[in-house]
DOMI-413876 format. One record per residue (C-alpha): residue number from 1; residue in one letter; z negated, y negated, x negated. Coordinates in nm, 2 decimals, decimal comma, always signed. Each point is the difference from the previous one (the first is absolute). Layout:
+-----+--------+--------+--------+--------+
| num | residu |     c3 |     c2 |     c1 |
+-----+--------+--------+--------+--------+
| NUM |      a |      Z |      Y |      X |
...
+-----+--------+--------+--------+--------+
END
This chain:
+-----+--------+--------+--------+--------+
| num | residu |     c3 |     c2 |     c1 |
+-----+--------+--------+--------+--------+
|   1 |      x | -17,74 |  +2,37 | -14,56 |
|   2 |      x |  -0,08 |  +0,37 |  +0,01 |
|   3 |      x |  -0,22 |  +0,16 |  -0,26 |
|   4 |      x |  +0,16 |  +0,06 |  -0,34 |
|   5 |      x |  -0,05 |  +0,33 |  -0,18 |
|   6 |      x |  +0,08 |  +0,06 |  -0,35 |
|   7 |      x |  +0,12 |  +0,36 |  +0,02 |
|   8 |      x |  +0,25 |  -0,09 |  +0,26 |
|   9 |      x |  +0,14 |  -0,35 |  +0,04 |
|  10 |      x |  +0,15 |  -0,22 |  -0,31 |
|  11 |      x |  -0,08 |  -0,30 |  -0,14 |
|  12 |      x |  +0,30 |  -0,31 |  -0,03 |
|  13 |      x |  +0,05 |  -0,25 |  -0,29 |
|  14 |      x |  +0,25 |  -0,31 |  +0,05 |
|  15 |      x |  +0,12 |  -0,08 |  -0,34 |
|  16 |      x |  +0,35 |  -0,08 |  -0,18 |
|  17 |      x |  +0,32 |  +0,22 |  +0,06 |
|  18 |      x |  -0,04 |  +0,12 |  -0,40 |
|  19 |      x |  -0,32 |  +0,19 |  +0,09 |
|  20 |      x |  -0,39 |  -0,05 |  +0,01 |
|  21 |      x |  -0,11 |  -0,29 |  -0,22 |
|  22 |      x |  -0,17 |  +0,20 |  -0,31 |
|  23 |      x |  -0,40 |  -0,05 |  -0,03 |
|  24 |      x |  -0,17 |  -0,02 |  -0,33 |
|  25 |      x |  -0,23 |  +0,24 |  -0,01 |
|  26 |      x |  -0,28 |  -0,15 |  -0,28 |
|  27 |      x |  +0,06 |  -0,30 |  +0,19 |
|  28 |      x |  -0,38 |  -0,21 |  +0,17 |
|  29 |      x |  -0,08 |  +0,26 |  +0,25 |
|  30 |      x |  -0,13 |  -0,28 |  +0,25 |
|  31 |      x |  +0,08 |  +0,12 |  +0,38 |
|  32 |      x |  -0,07 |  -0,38 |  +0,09 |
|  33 |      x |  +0,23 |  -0,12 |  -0,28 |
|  34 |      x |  +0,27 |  +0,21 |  +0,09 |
|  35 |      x |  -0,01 |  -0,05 |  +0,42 |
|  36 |      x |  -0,06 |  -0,37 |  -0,05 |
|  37 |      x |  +0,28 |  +0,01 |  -0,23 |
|  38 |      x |  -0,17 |  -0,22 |  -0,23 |
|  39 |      x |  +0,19 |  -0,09 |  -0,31 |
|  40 |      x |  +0,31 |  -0,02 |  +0,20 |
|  41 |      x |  +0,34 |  +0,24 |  +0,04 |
|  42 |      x |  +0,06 |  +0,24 |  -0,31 |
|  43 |      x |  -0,38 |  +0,00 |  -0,09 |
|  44 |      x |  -0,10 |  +0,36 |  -0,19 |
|  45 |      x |  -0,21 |  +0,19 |  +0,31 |
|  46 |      x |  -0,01 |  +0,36 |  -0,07 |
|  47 |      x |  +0,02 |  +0,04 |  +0,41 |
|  48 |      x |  +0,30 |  +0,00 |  +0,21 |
|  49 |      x |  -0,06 |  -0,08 |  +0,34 |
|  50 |      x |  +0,08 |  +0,22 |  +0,31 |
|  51 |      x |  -0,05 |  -0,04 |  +0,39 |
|  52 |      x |  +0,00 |  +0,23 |  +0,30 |
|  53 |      x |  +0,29 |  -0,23 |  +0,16 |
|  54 |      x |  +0,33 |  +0,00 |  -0,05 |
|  55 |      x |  +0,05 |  -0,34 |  +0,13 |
|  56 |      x |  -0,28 |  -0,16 |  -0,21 |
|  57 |      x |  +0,24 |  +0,17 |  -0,29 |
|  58 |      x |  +0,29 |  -0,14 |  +0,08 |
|  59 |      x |  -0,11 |  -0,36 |  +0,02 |
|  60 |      x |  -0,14 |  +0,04 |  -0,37 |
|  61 |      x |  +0,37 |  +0,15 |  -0,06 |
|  62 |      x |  +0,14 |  -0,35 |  +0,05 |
|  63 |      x |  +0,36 |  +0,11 |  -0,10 |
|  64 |      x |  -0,10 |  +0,31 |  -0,14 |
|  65 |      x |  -0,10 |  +0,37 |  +0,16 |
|  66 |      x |  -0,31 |  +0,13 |  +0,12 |
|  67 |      x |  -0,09 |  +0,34 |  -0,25 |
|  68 |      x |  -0,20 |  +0,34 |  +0,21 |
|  69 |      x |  -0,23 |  +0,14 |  -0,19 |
|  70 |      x |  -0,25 |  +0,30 |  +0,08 |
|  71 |      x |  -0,31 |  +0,00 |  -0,15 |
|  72 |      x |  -0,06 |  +0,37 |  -0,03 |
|  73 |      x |  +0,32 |  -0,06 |  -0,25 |
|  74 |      x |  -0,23 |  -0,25 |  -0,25 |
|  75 |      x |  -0,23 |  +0,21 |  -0,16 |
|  76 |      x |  +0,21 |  +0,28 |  -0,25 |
|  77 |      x |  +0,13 |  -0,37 |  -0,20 |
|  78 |      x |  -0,32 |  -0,15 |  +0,00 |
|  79 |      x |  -0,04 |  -0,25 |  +0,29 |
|  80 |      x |  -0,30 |  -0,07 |  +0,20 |
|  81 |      x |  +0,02 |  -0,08 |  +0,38 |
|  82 |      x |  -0,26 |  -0,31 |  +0,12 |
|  83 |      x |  +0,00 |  +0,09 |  +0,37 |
|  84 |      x |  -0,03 |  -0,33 |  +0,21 |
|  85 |      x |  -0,34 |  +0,15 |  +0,12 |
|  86 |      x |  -0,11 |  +0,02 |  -0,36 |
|  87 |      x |  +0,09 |  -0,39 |  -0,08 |
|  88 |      x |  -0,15 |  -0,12 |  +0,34 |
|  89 |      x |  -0,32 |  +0,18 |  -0,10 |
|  90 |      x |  +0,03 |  -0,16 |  -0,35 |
|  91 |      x |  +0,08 |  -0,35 |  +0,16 |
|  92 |      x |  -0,32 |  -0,14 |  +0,11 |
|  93 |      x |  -0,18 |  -0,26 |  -0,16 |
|  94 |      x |  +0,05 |  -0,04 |  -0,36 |
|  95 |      x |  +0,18 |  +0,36 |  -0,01 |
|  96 |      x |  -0,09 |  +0,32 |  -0,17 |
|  97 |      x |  +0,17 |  +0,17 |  -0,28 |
|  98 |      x |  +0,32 |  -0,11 |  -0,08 |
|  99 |      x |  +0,02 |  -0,24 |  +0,31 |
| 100 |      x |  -0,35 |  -0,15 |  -0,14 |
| 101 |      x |  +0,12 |  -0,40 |  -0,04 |
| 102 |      x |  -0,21 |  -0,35 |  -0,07 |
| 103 |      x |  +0,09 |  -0,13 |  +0,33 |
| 104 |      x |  -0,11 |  +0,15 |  +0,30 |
| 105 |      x |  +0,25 |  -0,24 |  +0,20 |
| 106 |      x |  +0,28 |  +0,13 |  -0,19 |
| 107 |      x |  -0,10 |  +0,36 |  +0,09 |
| 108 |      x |  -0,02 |  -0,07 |  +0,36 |
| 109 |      x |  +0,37 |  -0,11 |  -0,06 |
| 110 |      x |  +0,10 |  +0,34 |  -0,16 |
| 111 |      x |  -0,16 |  +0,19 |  +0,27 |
| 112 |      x |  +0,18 |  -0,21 |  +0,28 |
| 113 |      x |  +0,32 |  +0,07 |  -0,20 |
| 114 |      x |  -0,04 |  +0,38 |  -0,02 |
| 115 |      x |  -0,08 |  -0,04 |  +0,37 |
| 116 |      x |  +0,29 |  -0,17 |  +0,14 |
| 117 |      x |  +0,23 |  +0,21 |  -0,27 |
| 118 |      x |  -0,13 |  +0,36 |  +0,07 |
| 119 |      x |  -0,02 |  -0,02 |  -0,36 |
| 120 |      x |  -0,02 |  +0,30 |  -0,27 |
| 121 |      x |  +0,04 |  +0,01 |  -0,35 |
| 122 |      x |  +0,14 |  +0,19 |  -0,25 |
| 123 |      x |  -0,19 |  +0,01 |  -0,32 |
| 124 |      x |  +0,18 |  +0,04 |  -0,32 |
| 125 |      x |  -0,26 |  -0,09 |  -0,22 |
| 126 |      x |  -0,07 |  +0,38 |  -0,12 |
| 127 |      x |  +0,41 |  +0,06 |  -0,08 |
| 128 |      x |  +0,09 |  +0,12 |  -0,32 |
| 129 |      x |  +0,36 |  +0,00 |  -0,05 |
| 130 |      x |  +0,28 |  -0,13 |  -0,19 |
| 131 |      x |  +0,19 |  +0,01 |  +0,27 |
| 132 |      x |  -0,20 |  -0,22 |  +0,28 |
| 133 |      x |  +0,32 |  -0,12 |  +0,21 |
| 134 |      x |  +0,06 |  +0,40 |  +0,01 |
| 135 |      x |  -0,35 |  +0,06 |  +0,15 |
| 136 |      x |  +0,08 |  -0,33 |  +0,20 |
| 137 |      x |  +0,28 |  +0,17 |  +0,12 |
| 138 |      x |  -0,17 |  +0,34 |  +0,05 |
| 139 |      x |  -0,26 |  -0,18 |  +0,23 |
| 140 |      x |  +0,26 |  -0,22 |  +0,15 |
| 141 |      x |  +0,31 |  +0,16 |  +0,08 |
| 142 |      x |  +0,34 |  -0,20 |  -0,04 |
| 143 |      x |  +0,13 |  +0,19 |  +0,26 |
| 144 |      x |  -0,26 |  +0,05 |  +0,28 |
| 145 |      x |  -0,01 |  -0,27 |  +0,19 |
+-----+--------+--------+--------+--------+
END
């Protein structure tokens, strides 16, 4: 895989035909929580996952699409990008910041996650809006594929 740079290449998000699945931003801000996805499908993450592969995106479309995004695009609605270098930094033994967790085991699992995923994440935890499936959409464009 060649080197990813934010400036020029996108990110990819598999998700349902009707658009990105909507975080909740005041949701537990736990980078573990949400890449184990621990309290199942539909928990409240204010993160949406992203990857640097299309085809890692379209296996997590299962049915749906895969979404481009471009993260110089993020920051005039609010959204903060969590480069894969940033997690795998944050990843190592019982975590730091927001990727600090109990079990060091269960970070190790993260970290091997955002490995094998070229995993990014797109932080909606700072998003004030009314209208969060229109910064969604903003983010995540229905129509660029």
């Amino acid at each position: 895989m060649s080197t990813w740079k934010q400036r020029r290449d996108p990110l990819f998000r598999g998700d349902g035909e009707g658009g990105v699945q909507l975080p909740t931003p005041g949701a537990d801000p736990s980078v573990v929580r949400h890449i184990l996805y621990l309290d199942g499908p539909g928990r409240p993450t204010p993160y949406v996952s992203t990857t640097e592969s299309r085809d890692v995106a379209e296996g997590f479309a299962k049915g749906g699409r895969v979404y481009q995004t471009r993260v110089p695009d993020w920051a005039p609605h609010g959204v903060v990008h969590l480069s894969r270098k940033e997690l795998l930094s944050n990843l190592r033994g019982v975590g730091k910041g927001r990727a600090r967790w109990p079990s060091a085991q269960q970070v190790m699992t993260a970290r091997r996650y955002v490995e094998e995923a070229a995993e990014h994440l797109a932080d909606f935890s700072g998003v004030v809006s009314e209208d969060l499936r229109g910064v969604v959409d903003a983010v995540f464009p229905p129509g660029r594929r």
